[in-house]
LUMRODREN-66690 format. One record per residue (C-alpha): chain; x, y negated, z negated; residue in one letter; residue number from 1. Coordinates in nm, 2 decimals. Layout:
A / X / Y / Z / a / NUM
...
# end
This chain:
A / -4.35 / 0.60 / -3.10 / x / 1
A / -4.27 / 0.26 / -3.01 / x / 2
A / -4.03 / 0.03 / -3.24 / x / 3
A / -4.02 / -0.28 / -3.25 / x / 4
A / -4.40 / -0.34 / -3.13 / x / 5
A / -4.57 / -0.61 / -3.37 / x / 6
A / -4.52 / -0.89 / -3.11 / x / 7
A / -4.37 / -0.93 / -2.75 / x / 8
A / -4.25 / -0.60 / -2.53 / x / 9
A / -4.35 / -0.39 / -2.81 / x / 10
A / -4.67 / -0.52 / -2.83 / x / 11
A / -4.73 / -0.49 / -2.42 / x / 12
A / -4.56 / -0.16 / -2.46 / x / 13
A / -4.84 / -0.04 / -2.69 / x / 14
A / -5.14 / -0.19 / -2.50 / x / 15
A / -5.04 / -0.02 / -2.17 / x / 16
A / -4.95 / 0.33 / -2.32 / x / 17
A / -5.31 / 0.28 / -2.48 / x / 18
A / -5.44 / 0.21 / -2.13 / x / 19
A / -5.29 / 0.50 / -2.06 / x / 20
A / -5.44 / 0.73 / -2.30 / x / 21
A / -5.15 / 0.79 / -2.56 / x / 22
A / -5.23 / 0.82 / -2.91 / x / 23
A / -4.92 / 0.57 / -3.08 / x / 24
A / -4.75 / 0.55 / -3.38 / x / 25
A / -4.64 / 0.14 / -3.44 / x / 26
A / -4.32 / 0.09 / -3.63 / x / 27
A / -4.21 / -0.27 / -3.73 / x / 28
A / -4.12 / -0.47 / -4.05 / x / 29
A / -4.42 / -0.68 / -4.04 / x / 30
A / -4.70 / -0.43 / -4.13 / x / 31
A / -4.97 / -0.69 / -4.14 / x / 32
A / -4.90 / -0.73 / -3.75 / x / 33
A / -4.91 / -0.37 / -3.69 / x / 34
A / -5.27 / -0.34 / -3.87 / x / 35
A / -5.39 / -0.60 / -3.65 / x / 36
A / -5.24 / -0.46 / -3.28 / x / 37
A / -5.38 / -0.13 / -3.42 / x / 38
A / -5.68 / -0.26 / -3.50 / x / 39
A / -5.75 / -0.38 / -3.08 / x / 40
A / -5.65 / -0.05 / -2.91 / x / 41
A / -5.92 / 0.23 / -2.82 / x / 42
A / -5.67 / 0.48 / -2.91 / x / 43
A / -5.58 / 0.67 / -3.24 / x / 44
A / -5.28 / 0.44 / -3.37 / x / 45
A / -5.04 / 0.52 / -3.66 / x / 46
A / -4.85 / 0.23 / -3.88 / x / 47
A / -4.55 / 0.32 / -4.00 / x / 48
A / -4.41 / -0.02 / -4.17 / x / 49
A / -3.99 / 0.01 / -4.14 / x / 50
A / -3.70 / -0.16 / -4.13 / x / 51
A / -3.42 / -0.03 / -3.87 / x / 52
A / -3.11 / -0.17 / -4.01 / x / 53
A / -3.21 / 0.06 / -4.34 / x / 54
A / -3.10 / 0.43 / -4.31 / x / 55
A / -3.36 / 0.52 / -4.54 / x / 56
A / -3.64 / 0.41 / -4.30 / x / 57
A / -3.41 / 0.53 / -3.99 / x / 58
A / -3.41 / 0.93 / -4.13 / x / 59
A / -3.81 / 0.89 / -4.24 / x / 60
A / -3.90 / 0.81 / -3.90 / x / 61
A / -3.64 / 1.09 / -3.75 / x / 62
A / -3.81 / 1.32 / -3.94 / x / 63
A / -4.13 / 1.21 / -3.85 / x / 64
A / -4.00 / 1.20 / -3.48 / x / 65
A / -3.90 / 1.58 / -3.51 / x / 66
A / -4.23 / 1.72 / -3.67 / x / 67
A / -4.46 / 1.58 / -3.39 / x / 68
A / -4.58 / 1.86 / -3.22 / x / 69
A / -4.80 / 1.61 / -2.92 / x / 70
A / -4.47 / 1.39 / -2.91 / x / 71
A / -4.40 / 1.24 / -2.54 / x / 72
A / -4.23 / 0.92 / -2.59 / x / 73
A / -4.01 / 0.74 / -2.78 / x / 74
A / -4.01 / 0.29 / -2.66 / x / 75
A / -3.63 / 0.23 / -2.85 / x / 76
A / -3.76 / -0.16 / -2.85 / x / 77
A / -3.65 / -0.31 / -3.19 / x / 78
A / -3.37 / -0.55 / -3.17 / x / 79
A / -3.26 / -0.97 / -3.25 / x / 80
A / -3.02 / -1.17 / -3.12 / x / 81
A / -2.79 / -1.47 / -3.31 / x / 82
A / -2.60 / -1.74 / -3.13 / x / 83
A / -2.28 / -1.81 / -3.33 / x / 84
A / -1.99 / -1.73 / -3.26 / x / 85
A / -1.86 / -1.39 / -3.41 / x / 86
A / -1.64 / -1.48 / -3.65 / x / 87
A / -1.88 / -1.80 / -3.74 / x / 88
A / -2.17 / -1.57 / -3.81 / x / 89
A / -2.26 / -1.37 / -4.10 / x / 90
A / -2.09 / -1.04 / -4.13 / x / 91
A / -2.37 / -0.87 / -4.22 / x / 92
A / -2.61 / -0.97 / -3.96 / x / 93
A / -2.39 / -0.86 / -3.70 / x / 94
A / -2.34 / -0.55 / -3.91 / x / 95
A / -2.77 / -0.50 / -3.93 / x / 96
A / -2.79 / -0.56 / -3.51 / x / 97
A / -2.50 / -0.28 / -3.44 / x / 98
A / -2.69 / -0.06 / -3.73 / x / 99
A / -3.05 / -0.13 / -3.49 / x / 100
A / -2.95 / -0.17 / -3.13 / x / 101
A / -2.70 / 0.15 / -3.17 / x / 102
A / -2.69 / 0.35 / -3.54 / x / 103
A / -3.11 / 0.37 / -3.51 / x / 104
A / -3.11 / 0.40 / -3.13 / x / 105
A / -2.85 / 0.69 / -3.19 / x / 106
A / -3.07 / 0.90 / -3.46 / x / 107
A / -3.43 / 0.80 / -3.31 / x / 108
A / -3.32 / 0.96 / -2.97 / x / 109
A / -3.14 / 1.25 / -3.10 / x / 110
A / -3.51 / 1.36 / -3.32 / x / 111
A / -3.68 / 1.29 / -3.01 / x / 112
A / -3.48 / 1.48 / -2.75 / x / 113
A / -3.50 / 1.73 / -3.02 / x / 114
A / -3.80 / 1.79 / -3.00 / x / 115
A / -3.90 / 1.69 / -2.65 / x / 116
A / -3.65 / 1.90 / -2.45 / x / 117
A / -3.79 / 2.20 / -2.67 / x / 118
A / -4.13 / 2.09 / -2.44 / x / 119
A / -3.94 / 2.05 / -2.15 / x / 120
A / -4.14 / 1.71 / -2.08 / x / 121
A / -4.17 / 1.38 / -2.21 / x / 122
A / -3.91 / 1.08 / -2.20 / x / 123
A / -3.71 / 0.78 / -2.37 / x / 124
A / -3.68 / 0.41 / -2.30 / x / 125
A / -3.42 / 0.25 / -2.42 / x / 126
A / -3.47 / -0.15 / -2.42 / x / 127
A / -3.17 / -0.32 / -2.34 / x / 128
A / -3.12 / -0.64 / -2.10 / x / 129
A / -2.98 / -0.84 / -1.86 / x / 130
A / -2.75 / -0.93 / -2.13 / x / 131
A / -2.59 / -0.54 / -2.07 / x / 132
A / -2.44 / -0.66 / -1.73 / x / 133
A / -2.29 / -0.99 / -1.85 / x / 134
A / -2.11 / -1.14 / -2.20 / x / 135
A / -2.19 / -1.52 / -2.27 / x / 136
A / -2.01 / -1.76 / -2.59 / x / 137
A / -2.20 / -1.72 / -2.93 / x / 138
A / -2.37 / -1.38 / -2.82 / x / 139
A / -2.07 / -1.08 / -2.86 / x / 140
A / -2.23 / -0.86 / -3.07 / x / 141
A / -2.59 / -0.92 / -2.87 / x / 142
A / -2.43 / -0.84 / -2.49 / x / 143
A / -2.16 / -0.56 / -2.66 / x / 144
A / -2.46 / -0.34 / -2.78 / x / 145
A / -2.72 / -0.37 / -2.50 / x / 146
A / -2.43 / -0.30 / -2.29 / x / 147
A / -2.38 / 0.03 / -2.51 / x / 148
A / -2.75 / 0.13 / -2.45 / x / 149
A / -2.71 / 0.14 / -2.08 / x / 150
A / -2.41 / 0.35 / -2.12 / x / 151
A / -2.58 / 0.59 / -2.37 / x / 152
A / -2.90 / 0.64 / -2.13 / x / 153
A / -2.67 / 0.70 / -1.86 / x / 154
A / -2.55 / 0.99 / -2.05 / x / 155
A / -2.81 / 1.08 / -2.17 / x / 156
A / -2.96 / 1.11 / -1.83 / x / 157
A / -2.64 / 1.35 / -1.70 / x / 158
A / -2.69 / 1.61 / -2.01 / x / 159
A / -3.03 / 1.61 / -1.94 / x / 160
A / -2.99 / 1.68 / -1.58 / x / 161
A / -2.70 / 1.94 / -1.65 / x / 162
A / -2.98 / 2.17 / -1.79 / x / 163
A / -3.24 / 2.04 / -1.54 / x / 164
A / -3.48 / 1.92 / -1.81 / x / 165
A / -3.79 / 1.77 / -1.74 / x / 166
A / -3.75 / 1.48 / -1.99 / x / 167
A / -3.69 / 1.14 / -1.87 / x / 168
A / -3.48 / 0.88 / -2.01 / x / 169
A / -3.47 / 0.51 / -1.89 / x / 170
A / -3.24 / 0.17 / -1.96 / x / 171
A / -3.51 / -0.10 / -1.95 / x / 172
A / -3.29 / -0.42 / -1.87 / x / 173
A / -3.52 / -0.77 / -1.86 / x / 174
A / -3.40 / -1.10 / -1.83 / x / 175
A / -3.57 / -1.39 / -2.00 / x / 176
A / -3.88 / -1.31 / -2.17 / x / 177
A / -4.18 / -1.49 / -2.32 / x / 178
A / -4.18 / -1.39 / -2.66 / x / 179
A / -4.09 / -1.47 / -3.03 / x / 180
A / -3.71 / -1.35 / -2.94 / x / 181
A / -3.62 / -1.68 / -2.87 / x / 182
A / -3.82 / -1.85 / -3.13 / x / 183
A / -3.66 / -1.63 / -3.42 / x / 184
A / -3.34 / -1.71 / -3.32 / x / 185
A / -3.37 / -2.10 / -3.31 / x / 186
A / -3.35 / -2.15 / -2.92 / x / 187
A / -3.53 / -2.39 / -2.72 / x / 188
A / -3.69 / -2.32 / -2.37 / x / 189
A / -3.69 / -2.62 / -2.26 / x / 190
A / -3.29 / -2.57 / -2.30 / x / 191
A / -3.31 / -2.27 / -2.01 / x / 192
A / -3.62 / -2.39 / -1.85 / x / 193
A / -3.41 / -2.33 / -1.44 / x / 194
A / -3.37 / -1.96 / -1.50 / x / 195
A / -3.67 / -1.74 / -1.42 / x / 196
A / -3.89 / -1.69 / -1.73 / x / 197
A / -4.11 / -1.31 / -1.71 / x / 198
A / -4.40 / -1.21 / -1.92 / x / 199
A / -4.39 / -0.88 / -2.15 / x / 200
A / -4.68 / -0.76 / -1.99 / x / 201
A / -4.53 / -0.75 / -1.64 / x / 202
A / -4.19 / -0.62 / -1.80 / x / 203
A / -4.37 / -0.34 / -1.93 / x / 204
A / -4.56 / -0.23 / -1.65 / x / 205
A / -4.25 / -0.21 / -1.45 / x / 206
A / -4.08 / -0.01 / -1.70 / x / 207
A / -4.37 / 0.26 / -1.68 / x / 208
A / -4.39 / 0.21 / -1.32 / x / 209
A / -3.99 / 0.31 / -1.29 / x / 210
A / -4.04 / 0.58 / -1.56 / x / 211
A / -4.33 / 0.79 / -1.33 / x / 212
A / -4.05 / 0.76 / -1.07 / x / 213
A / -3.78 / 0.85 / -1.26 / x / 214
A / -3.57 / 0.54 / -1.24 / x / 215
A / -3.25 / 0.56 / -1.49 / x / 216
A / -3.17 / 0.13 / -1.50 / x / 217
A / -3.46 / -0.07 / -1.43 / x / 218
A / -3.45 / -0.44 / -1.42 / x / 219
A / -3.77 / -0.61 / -1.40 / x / 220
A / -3.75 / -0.96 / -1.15 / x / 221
A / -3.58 / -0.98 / -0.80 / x / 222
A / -3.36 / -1.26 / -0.93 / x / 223
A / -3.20 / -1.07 / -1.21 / x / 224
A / -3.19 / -0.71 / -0.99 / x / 225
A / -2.99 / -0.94 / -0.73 / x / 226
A / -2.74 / -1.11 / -1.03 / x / 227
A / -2.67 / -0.77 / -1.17 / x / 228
A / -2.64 / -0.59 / -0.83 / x / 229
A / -2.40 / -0.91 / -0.70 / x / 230
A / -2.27 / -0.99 / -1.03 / x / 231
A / -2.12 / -0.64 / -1.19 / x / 232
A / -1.94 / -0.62 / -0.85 / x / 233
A / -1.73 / -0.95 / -0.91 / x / 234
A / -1.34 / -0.88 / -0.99 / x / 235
A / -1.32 / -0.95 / -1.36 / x / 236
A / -1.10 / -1.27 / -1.35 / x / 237
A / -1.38 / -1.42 / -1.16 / x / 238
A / -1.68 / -1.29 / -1.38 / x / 239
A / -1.50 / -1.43 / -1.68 / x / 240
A / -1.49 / -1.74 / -1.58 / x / 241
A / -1.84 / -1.79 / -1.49 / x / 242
A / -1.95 / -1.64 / -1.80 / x / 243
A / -1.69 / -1.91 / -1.96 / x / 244
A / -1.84 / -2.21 / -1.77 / x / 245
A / -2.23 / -2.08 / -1.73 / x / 246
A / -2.50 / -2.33 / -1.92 / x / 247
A / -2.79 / -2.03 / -1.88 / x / 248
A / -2.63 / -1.73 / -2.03 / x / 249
A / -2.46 / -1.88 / -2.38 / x / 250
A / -2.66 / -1.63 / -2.62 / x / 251
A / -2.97 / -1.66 / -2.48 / x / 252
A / -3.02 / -1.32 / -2.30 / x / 253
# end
């Protein structure tokens, strides 16, 4: 099951898997999309039209999560990002991305894990970002939640390995990406053309590359795998200040 996966990292997720051989169930707002992706792969694809931020949808597709007997991975992808400060913004759109970067993340993974530690194989990716390892102005809620999936896989990871369970879970961390992300939220490229720009389809494959090898964080790109190595080392008074003063990073991760 991949959410999230009518356009960009979704998308790439679901053409690779397909490559791959999985059978996929598509779950994302815009059905019309979905029809259409489904409609190019060689594999046998479900389209489950949802909405994250809704419980309703989040317990139908638990509960289709638990009752798939061939289940062996869940792509945790759905997401958006605003660029106002907090209190500026909406309450409830900040509300709707903590209820589907965390609540839906939260009961997705536990149906899964369910179900695929009962098989003893399998895995989770959780997509997060660069965005996990930094805070920029106008992006709190954006850079407080990815940062929370990072955590979460990390645990996830040490209950797993407490039992020695075969099922892998993985933070999937990229940087700027070419997609509609940007697009949706009103931000021009041209604005943050100097920072390296990646393509979904080469995010992607290095997700599945790190998840046959059983990496926990991966973070696609030299540049940004240097910037979080140096960067999360940095005393916080310093790291605060950059963030404060960086042109790049203001709610654009």
């Amino acid at each position: 099951m991949i959410t999230g996966a009518s356009s960009g990292i979704g998308a790439a997720f679901a053409r690779q898997l397909a490559e791959r051989g999985y059978d996929l169930i598509l779950v994302a707002r815009r059905r019309e999309r979905l029809e259409r992706l489904a409609a190019e792969l060689p594999v046998e694809t479900e389209v489950l039209a949802g909405d994250l931020s809704l419980r309703e949808d989040c317990e139908r597709l638990a509960a289709r999560l638990r009752g798939e007997e061939r289940l062996a991975l869940l792509v945790n992808n759905a997401g958006f990002g605003t660029k106002k400060r907090f209190w500026e913004a909406e309450l409830e759109g900040q509300m709707r991305m903590h209820q589907v970067h965390v609540m839906a993340t939260v009961e997705l993974t536990h149906a899964a894990l369910g179900n695929l530690v009962r098989q003893g194989r399998g895995g989770v990716i959780n997509v997060a970002s660069v965005a996990a390892f930094s805070r920029s102005p106008s992006n709190t809620s954006y850079c407080a939640t990815k940062t929370w999936m990072v955590a979460f896989t990390e645990g996830l990871a040490l209950d797993l390995g407490s039992m020695g369970s075969g099922v892998k879970v993985q933070a999937l961390c990229p940087g700027f990406t070419y997609t509609e992300f940007h697009d949706v939220m009103g931000v021009s490229r041209e604005r943050i053309a100097r920072v390296p720009w990646m393509n979904a389809e080469d995010v992607v494959r290095r997700s599945l590359a790190g998840l046959d090898r059983g990496e926990l964080v991966v973070v696609p790109g030299w540049r940004y795998r240097l910037f979080t190595a140096i960067f999360s080392r940095l005393p916080l008074r310093i790291r605060m200040a950059l963030q404060a003063r960086s042109p790049h990073t203001r709610g654009r991760l």
